[in-house]
N, C-alpha and C positions, 0 to 999 in steps of 0.2 A: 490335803489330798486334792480338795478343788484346786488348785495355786497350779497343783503339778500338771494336771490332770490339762488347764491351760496353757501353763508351756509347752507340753505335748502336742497341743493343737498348733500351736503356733510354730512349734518347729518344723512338724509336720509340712504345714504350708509355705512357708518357707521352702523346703527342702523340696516339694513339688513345682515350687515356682524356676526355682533356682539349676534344679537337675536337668530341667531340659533344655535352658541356655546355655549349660555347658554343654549339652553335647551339642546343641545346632555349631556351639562356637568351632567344638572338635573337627565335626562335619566339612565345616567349610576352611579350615585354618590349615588341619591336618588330611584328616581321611579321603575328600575329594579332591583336591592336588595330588594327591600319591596314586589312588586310582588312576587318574587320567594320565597321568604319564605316565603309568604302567601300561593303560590299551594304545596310547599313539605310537607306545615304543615297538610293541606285538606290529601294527602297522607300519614299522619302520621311520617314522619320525619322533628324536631326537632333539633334543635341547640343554639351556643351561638347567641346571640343579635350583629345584623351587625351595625358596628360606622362609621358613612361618612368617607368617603376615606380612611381610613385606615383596614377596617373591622377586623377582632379579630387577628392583627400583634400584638397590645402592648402587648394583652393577653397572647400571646406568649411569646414573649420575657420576660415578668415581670416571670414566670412562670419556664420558662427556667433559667431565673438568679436565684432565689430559689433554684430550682433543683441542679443547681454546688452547692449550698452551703451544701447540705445536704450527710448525710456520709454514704456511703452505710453497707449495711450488708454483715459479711465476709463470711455470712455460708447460703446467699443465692446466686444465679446468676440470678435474675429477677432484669433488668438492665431500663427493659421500663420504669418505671417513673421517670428515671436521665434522659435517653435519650428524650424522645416524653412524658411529664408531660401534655402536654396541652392535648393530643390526652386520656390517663389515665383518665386523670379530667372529660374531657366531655363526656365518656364511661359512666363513673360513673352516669352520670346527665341524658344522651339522650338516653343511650342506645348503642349499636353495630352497628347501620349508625345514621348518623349526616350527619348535614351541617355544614360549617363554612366559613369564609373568608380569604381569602386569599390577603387580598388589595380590591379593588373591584370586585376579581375572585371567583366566588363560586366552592367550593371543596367537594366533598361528602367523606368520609370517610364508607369506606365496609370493613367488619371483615367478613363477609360470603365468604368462600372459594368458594364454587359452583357459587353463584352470581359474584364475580369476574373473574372468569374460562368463566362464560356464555359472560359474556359482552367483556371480552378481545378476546373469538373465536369470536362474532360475524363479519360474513361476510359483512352485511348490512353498514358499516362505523358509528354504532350509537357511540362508541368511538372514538372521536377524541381526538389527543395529545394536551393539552395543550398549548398556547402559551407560551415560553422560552424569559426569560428576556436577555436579550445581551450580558451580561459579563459571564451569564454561558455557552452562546452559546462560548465565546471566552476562556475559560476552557475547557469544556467538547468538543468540535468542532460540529459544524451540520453536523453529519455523518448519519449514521444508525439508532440512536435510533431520534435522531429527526427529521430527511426528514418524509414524506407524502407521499400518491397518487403516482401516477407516479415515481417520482423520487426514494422512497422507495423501490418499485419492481424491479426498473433498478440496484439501487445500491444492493441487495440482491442478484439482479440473477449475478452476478458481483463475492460477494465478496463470496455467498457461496461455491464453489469448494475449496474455501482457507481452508474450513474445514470440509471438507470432513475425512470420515476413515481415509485413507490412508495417509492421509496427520496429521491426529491427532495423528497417528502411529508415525509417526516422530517428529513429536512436543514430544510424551512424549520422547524422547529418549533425547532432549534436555533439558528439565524439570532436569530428572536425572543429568547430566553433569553440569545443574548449581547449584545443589541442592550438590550436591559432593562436587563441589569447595565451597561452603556456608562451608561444613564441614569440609575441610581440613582448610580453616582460622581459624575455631574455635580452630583446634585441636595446630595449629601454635600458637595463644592464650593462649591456655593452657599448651603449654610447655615453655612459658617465662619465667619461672621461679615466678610466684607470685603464691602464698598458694592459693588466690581465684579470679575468676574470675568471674566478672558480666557482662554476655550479654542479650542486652535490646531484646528482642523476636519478638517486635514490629519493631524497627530501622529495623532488619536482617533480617524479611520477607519484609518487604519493598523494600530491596534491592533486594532478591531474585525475588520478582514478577517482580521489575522492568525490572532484566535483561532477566526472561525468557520472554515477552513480545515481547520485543526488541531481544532479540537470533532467538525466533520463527517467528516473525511475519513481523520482519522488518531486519533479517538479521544483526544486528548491536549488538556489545559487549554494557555491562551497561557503561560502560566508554562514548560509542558514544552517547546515548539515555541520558545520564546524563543531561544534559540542560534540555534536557526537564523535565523530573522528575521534577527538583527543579523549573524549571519555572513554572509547573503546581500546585507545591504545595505551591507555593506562590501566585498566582491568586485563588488557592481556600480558602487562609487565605483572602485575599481583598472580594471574593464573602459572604463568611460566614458574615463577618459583612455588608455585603450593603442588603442582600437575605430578612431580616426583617427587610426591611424599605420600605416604600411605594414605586412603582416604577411609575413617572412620565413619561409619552412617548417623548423623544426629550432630558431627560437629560443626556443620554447616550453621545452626543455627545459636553458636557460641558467640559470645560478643571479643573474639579476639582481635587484637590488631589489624589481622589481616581481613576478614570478617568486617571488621568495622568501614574500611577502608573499600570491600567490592560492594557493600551496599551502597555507602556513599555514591560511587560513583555508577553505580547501577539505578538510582534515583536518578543521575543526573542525565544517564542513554533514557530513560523513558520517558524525564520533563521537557528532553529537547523534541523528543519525537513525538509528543504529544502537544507542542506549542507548533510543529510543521501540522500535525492534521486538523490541526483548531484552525489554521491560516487555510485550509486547504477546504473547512467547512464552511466558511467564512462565506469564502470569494466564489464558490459554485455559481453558476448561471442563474438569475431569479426564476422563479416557477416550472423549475424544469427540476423534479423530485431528485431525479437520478443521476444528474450530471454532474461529474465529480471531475471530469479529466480522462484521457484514454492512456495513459499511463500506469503502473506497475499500482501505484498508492490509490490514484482514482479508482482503479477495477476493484480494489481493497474495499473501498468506502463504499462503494456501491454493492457489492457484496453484502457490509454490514448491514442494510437495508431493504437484503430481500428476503420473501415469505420462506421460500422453499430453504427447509434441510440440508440441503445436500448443496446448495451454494450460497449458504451463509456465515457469514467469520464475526466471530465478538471483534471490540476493539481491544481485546487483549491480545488475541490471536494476530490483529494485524500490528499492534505493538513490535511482536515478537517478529513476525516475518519481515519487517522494517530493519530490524537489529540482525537480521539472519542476511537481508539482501547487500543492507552497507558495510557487512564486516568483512563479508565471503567473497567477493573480488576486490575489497579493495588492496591490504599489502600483499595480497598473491601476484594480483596484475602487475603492480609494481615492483615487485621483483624480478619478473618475467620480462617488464623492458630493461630494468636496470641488467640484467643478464644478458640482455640481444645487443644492445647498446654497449656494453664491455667486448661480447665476442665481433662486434661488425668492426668495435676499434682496433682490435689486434688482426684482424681479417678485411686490410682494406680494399680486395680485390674483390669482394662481395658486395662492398659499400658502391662500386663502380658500376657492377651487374645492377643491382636492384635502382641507383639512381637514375640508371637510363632506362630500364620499361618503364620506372613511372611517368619521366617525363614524354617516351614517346606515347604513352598511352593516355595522358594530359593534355598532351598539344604542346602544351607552354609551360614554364613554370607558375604560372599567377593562376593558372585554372585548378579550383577545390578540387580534389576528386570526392564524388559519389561512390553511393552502391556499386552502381553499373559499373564503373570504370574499375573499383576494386578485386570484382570478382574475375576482372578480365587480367590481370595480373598473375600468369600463370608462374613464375621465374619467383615471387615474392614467394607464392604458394609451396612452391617444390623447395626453394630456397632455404625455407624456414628450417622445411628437415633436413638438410645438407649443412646447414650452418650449423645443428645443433646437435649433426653427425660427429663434428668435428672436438665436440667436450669426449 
């Protein structure tokens, strides 16, 4: 009678434990997917059809795999249906907002420029960021774009003076100097003696972003910053393939393959960027507490050193904003010349407009241009959007 009397208790508990995981699971798998596309529809938005737990991923990806196979056209530059086919597709079906899933995340999708301008000023907190899956958090770092509340205002009022005018003033001056040395390799290149040379556009702004990055921001040659580069663009080939696949909470912390492979190299973004700030403690000016450098990392380290609340950063936090500042411009920029640099080759009569303001606004060909003379480039400015009218 005792015997039973404690399997009773024990199933009992059980059964309390176990009953309301199923239903949280119910909740979020089934019951709150159906809800909410039943009020967007009442509102008149429209999407694909949500699949337990995986919501419209496969659809992606099957769509996505199609898309590599298909050949683009040479004599257009409308690239969105290689790139984002699924987001094309369901334009076509739903219209210019949608819903869709994301796993069990619902995603609204907005092509109205004003509506997204409304929503991202609003004051009210009605946008909030996204939750961020782990392994992009240990790519991309929890810096700036993904802190919140609090923390977000603190780390802003922090790292804005890092770019301020005055301080962008100098950044380009660096720009120039690496963009220079970008050219004299080339020219070294081309006097080796071979009839033809092929340089990939893409590899060499690559490299170019990454060192002005690292020049301006952190002080450090692309030689120093190299770890990181390639460690980061290795954790972003491992996220690319895990990003469309369902993400379960707690498997982050399984020793899978893949798992085993972003820590690795998630040790090796924080020993390189923790051997720049050691170089960077090092060499400060003698007796002067606070002088770190008036750059992006120095305003960091000096931060980490002051009394007040409210403008102070752990060295974890500037870890992270390290990894947030060198991953965030660098293959973005680089694709953004390799794309100006493809459309100015197929569009050589723009290559003729923007060659002559520069040079009549140079003087000469041999004269750098600065700030000054950049902003005076009215024809580059307007250009940009007229060239890019043209995709």
């Amino acid at each position: 009678m005792e015997l039973l009397s404690t399997t009773n208790l024990l199933a009992l508990a059980l059964l309390l434990l176990v009953v309301p995981k199923i239903y949280e699971a119910c909740r979020i798998l089934v019951w709150r997917p159906l809800m909410l596309s039943r009020r967007f529809k009442k509102q008149g938005i429209f999407g694909p059809k949500y699949r337990i737990l995986h919501g419209n991923l496969r659809e992606m990806r099957k769509m996505k795999q199609e898309a590599k196979l298909s050949v683009l056209d040479p004599n257009s530059n409308d690239i969105f249906p290689r790139v984002l086919p699924h987001f094309q597709e369901w334009m076509s079906r739903y219209g210019e907002t949608f819903l869709y899933w994301q796993g069990t995340e619902p995603r609204i999708f907005i092509s109205d420029h004003e509506l997204v301008k409304q929503i991202l000023s609003n004051k009210f907190g009605f946008f909030v960021k996204p939750k961020t899956r782990p392994e992009v958090l240990k790519l991309t770092g929890n810096g700036l774009v993904f802190v919140d509340g609090i923390d977000w205002v603190r780390h802003r009022r922090i790292l804005n003076p890092a770019f301020s005018m005055d301080k962008l003033k100098i950044m380009t001056k660096l720009m120039v100097d690496c963009t220079l040395r970008m050219f004299e390799e080339w020219r070294k290149q081309g006097n080796g003696g071979k009839t033809e040379q092929v340089v990939m556009m893409n590899i060499e702004f690559k490299r170019l972003t990454a060192d002005i990055i690292a020049a301006a921001a952190f002080g450090s040659s692309y030689a120093e910053g190299i770890e990181v580069f390639k460690s980061q663009r290795e954790l972003q080939k491992c996220c690319a393939t895990s990003i469309s696949n369902v993400f379960i909470p707690g498997t982050q912390y399984l020793p899978t393959p893949s798992n085993l492979q972003i820590w690795k190299l998630d040790r090796k973004v924080n020993n390189s960027i923790k051997r720049i700030i050691n170089a960077r403690l090092k060499s400060k000016t003698k007796n002067i507490e606070s002088d770190y450098g008036n750059d992006l990392l120095g305003i960091m380290l000096t931060a980490a050193r002051s009394n007040e609340s409210e403008r102070k950063m752990s060295i974890y936090e500037i870890i992270e904003e390290c990894k947030t500042f060198y991953f965030a411009g660098h293959e973005t920029t680089a694709n953004l010349l390799t794309w100006t640099t493809m459309l100015l080759s197929l569009h050589q009569d723009w290559q003729e407009k923007l060659r002559e303001e520069v040079f009549n606004e140079c003087g000469n060909k041999d004269k750098i241009p600065d700030s000054e003379t950049c902003s005076k480039l009215k024809l580059v400015s307007c250009g940009r959007r007229n060239l890019f009218s043209l995709t």
